[in-house]
C-alpha positions as CSV (number, residue, x, y, z in Angstrom):
1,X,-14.2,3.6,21.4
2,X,-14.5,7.1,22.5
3,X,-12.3,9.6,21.0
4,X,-12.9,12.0,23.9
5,X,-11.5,9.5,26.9
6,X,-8.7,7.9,24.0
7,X,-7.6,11.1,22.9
8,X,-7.2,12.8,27.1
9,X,-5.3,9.4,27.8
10,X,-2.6,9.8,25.8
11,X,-2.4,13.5,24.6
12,X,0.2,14.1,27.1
13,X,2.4,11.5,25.0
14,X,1.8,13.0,21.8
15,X,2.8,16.7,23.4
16,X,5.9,15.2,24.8
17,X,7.0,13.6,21.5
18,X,6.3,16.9,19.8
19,X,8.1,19.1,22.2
20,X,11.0,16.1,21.8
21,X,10.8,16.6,18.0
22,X,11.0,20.3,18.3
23,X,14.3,19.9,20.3
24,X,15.9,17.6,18.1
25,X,17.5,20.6,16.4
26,X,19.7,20.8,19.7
27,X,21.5,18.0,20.8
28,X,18.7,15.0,23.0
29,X,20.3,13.1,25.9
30,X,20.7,9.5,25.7
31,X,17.7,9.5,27.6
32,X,16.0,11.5,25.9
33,X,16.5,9.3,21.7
34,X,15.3,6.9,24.1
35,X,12.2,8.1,24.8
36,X,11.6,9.7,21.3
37,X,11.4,6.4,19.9
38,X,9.3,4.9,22.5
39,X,7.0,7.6,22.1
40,X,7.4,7.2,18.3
41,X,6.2,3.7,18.6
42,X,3.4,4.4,20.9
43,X,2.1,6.8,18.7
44,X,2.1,5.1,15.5
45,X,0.3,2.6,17.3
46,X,-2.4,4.7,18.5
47,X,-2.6,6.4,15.1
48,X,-3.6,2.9,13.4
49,X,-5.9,2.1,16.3
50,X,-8.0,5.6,16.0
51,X,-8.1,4.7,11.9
52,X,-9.4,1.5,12.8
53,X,-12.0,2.2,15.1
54,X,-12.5,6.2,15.4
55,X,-11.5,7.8,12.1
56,X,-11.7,11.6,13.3
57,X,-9.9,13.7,10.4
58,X,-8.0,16.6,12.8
59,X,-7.1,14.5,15.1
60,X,-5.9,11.5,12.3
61,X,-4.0,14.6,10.6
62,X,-2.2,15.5,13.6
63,X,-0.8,12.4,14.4
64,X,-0.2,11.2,10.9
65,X,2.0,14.3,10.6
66,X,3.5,13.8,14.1
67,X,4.4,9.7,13.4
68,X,6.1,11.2,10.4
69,X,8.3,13.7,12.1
70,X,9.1,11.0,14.5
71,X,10.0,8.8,11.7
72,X,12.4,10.9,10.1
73,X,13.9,11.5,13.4
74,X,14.8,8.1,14.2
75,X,15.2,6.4,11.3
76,X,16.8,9.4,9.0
77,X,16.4,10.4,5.8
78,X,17.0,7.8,3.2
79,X,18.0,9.0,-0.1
80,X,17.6,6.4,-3.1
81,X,20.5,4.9,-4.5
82,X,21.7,2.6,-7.8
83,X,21.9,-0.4,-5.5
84,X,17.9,1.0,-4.5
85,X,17.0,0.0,-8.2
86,X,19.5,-3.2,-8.7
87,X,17.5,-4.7,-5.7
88,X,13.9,-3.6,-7.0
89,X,14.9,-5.5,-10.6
90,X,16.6,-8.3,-8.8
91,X,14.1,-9.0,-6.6
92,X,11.2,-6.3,-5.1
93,X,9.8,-6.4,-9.0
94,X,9.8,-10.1,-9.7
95,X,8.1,-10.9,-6.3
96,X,5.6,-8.6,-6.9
97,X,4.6,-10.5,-10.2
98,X,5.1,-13.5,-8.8
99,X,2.7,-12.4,-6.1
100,X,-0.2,-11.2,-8.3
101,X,0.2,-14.6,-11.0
102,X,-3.1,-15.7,-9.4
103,X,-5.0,-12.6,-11.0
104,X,-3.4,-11.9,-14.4
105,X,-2.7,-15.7,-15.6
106,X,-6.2,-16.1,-15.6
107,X,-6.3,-13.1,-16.8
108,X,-4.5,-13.7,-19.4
109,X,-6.2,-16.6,-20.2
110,X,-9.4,-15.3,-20.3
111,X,-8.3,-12.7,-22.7
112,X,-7.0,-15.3,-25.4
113,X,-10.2,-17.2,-25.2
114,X,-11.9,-14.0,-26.1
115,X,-9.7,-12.7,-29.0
116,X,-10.0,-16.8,-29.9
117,X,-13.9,-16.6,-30.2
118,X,-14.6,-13.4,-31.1
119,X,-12.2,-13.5,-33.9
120,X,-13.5,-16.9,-35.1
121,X,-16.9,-14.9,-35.1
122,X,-15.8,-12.1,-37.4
123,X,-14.1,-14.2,-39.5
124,X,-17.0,-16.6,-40.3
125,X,-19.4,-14.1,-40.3
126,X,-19.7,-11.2,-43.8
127,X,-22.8,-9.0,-41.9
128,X,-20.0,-8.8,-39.1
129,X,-17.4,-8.1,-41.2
130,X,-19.7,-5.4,-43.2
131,X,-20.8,-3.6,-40.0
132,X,-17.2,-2.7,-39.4
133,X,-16.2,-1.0,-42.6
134,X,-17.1,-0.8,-46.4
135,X,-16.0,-4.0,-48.1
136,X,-13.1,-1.8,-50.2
137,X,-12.2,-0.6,-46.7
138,X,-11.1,-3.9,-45.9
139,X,-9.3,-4.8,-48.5
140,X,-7.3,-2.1,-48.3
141,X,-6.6,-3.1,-44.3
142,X,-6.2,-7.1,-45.3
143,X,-4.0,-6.7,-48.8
144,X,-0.6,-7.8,-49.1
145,X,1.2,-4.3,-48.2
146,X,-1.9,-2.7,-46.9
147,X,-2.9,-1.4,-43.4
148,X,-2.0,-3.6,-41.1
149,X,1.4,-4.4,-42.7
150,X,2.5,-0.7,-43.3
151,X,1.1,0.0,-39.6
152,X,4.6,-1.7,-39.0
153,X,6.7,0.6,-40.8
154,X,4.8,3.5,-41.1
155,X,7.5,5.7,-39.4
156,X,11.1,5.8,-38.6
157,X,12.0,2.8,-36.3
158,X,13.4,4.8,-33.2
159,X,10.1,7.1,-33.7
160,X,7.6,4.4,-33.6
161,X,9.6,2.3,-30.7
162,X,9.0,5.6,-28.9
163,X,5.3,6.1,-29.8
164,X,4.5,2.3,-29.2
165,X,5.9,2.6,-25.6
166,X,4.4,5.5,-25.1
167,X,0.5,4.1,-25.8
168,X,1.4,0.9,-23.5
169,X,2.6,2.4,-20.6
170,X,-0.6,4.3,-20.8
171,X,-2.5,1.1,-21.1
172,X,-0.6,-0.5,-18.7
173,X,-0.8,2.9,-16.2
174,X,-4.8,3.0,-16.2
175,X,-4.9,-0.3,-15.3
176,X,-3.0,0.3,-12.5
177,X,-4.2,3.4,-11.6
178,X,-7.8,2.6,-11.8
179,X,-7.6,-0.3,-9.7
180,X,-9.2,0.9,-6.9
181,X,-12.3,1.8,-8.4
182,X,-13.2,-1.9,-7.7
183,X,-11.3,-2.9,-10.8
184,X,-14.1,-2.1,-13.5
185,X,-11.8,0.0,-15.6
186,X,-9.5,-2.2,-16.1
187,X,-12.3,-5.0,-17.4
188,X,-13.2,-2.3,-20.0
189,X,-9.5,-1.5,-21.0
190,X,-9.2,-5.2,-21.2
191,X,-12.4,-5.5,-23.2
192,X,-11.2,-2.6,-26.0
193,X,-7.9,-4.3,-26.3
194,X,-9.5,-8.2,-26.8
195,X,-11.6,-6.4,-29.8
196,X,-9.4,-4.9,-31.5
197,X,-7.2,-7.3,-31.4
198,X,-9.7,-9.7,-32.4
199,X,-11.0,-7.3,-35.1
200,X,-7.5,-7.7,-37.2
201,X,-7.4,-11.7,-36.4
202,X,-11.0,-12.1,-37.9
203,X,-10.7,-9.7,-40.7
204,X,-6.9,-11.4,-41.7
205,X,-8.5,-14.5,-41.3
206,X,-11.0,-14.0,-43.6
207,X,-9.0,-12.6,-46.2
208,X,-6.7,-16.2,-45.3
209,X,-3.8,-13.5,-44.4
210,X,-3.9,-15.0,-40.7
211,X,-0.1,-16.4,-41.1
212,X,1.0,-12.7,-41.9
213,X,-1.1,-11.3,-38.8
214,X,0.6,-12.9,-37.1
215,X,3.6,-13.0,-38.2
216,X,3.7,-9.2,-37.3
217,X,2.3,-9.6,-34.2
218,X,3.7,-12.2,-32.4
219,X,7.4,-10.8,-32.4
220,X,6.3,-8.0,-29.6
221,X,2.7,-8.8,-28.9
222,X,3.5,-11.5,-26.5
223,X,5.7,-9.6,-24.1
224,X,3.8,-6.8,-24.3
225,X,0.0,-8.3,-23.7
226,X,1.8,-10.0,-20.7
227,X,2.6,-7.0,-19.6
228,X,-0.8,-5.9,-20.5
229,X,-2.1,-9.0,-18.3
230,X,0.2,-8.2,-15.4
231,X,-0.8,-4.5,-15.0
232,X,-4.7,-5.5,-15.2
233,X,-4.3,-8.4,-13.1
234,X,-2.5,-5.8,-10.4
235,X,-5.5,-3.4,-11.0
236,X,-7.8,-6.3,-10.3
237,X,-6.3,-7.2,-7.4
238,X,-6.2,-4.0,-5.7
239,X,-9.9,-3.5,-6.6
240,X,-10.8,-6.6,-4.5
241,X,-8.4,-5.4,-1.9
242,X,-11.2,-2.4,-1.7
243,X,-13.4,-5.1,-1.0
244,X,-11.9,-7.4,1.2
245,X,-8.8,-5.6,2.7
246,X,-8.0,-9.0,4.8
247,X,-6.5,-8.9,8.6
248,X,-5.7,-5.2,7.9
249,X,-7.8,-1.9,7.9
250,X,-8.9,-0.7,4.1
251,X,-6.4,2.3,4.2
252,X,-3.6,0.3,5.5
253,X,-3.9,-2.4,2.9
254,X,-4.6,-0.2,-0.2
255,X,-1.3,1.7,0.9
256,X,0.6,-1.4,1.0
257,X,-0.8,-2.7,-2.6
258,X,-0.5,1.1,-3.9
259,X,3.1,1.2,-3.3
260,X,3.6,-2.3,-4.8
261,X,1.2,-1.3,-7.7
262,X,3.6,1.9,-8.3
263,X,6.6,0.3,-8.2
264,X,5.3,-2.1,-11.1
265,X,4.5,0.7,-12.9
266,X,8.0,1.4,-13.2
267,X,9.1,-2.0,-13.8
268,X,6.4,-2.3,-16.4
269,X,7.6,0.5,-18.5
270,X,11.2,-1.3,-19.0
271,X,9.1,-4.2,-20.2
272,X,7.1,-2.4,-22.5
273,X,10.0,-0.6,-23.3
274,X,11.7,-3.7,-24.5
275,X,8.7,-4.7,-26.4
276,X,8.4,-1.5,-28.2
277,X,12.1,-2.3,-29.2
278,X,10.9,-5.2,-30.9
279,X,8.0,-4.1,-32.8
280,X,9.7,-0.7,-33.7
281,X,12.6,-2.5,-35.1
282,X,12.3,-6.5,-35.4
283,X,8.3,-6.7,-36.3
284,X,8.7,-4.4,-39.7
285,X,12.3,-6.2,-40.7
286,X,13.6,-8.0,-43.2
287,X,13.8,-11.3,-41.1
288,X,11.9,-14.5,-41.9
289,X,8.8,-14.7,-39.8
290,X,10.2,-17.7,-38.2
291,X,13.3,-15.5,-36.9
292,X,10.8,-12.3,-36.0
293,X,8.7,-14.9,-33.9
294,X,11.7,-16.9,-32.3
295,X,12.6,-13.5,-30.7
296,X,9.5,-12.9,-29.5
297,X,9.6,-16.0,-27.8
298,X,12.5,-15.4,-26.6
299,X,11.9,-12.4,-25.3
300,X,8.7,-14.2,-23.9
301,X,10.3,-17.1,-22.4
302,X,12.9,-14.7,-20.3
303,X,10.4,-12.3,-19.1
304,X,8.4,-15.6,-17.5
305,X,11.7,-17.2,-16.2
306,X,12.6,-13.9,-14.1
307,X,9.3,-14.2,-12.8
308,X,8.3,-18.0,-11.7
309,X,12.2,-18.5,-10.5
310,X,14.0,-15.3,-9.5
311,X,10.5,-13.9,-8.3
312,X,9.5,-16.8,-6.6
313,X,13.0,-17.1,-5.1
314,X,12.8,-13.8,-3.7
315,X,9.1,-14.4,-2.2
316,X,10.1,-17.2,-0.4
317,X,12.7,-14.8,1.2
318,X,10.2,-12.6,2.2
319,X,10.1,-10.1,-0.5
320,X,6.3,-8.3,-1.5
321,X,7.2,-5.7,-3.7
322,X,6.5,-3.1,-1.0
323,X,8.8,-0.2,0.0
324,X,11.2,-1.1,2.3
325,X,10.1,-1.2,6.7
326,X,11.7,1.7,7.4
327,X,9.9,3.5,5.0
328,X,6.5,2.4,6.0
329,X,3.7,3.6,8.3
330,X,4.1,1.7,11.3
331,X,0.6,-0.4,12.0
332,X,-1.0,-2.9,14.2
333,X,-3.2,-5.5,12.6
334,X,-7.1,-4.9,13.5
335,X,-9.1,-8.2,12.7
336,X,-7.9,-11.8,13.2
């Protein structure tokens, strides 16, 4: 295309729109709103045709800044509301799960195959074992009342709930922040996480401690390495979406699975939020491990259910997670 012979075609639009937009402080005719929004529309067309075909930064600026005027013009100023969040949890969150199972259930898979064979491996194997710390090192780790059961009630319940969440949503925010550098931080986030927890199940193995591991594990671990999952399975996905952006331009598709990525970063938190509730104040109590576990099941169970039915419920009614239409960029798709 040639920006020269695009840009002379319809800069006489674009001037009228922004002489419209400069008016809008006194009162438009009825003809006029009318042809604001036409020009609005023809604009924000042209915009995703020049970032499709003719990227050229001062002239992109301009009428990325123009198409937003125009935007708040017409459609207003939307301000978020309560029933903005009850809709994101009853539906614009669980779709967006739902959406992504595809990339972290294997993920998650994956994951437990590793911490399964890699603790089996430090378990069975003393040199291993030594090459991690001094053999009174791990005792003091694997004993009844040592490191890893103290870890548990080391501080104040409220305290460690707080600090727990704190150090997922981390976790859980790289991943999805990282993403786009074609996903490889996330593989070595995941990576960290299988080893250490595989270093406690091989070492508790070995010391035939395994039922207490996990005993103390279970309770939180499983809603919160499935939130783990879902936030690296999200980070994966938007890495290959750098790749292969599909019937849409790069930019255009990374914005859509950015906002959806950012708006599970939010839901995430609540997760892991729920899950530091548990370790902070179920894991280190004075239940039987059968109790500690059942909630984490629990806990488990409801997380999966609001995802496979009121997720895929609200998918099927069109739901992706993403901001709503009004708020988006308007865009034209560019390949078939």
């Amino acid at each position: 295309m040639d920006l020269d012979v695009f840009a002379a075609a319809h800069r006489a639009e674009w001037d009228r729109l922004e002489a419209l937009l400069r008016r809008r402080r006194s009162r438009l005719t009825g003809a006029e709103a009318d042809e604001l929004v036409v020009l609005y529309q023809r604009t924000a067309t042209h915009l995703s045709v020049l970032q499709s075909s003719a990227p050229d930064p001062a002239l992109t600026g301009r009428l990325t800044t123009l198409v937003a005027r125009a935007r708040s013009a017409v459609v207003g100023t939307r301000r978020a509301t309560w029933r903005d969040a009850v809709a994101f949890f009853a539906a614009g969150f669980p779709a967006a799960c739902y959406r992504t199972r595809h990339w972290w259930v294997p993920t998650a898979l994956v994951f437990t195959g590793l911490v399964a064979a890699l603790g089996w491996w430090i378990a069975d194997s003393p040199e291993v074992q030594a090459s991690i710390a001094a053999p009174e090192e791990l005792r003091e780790m694997t004993r009844p009342g040592g490191a890893y059961e103290s870890y548990y009630s080391s501080s104040p319940a409220a305290a460690f709930s707080a600090q727990v969440w704190t150090n997922n949503a981390q976790v859980a925010g790289m991943s999805l922040a990282f993403g786009a550098l074609l996903g490889l931080p996330v593989l070595w986030v995941l990576l960290q996480n299988a080893v250490n927890v595989a270093t406690g199940v091989g070492l508790m193995a070995a010391s035939d401690r395994l039922d207490v591991f996990l005993g103390l594990i279970l309770p939180h671990g499983l809603l919160e390495l499935t939130a783990v999952f879902v936030a690296a399975g999200v980070g994966l996905r938007l890495g290959w979406t750098v790749i292969d952006p599909g019937p849409r331009t790069r930019l255009s598709a990374l914005g859509q699975e950015g906002r959806a990525a950012l708006g599970m970063a939010i839901g995430l938190a609540v997760v892991l939020l729920v899950s530091g509730a548990i370790e902070g104040f179920v894991t280190p109590s004075g239940l039987p491990t059968w109790a500690r576990i059942g909630i984490g099941v629990l806990a488990e169970v409801a997380f999966l259910a609001y995802v496979f039915i009121l997720g895929k419920r609200a998918v099927a009614a069109g739901e992706t997670g993403d901001v709503v239409a009004s708020d988006r960029q308007a865009e034209v798709p560019v390949a078939a």
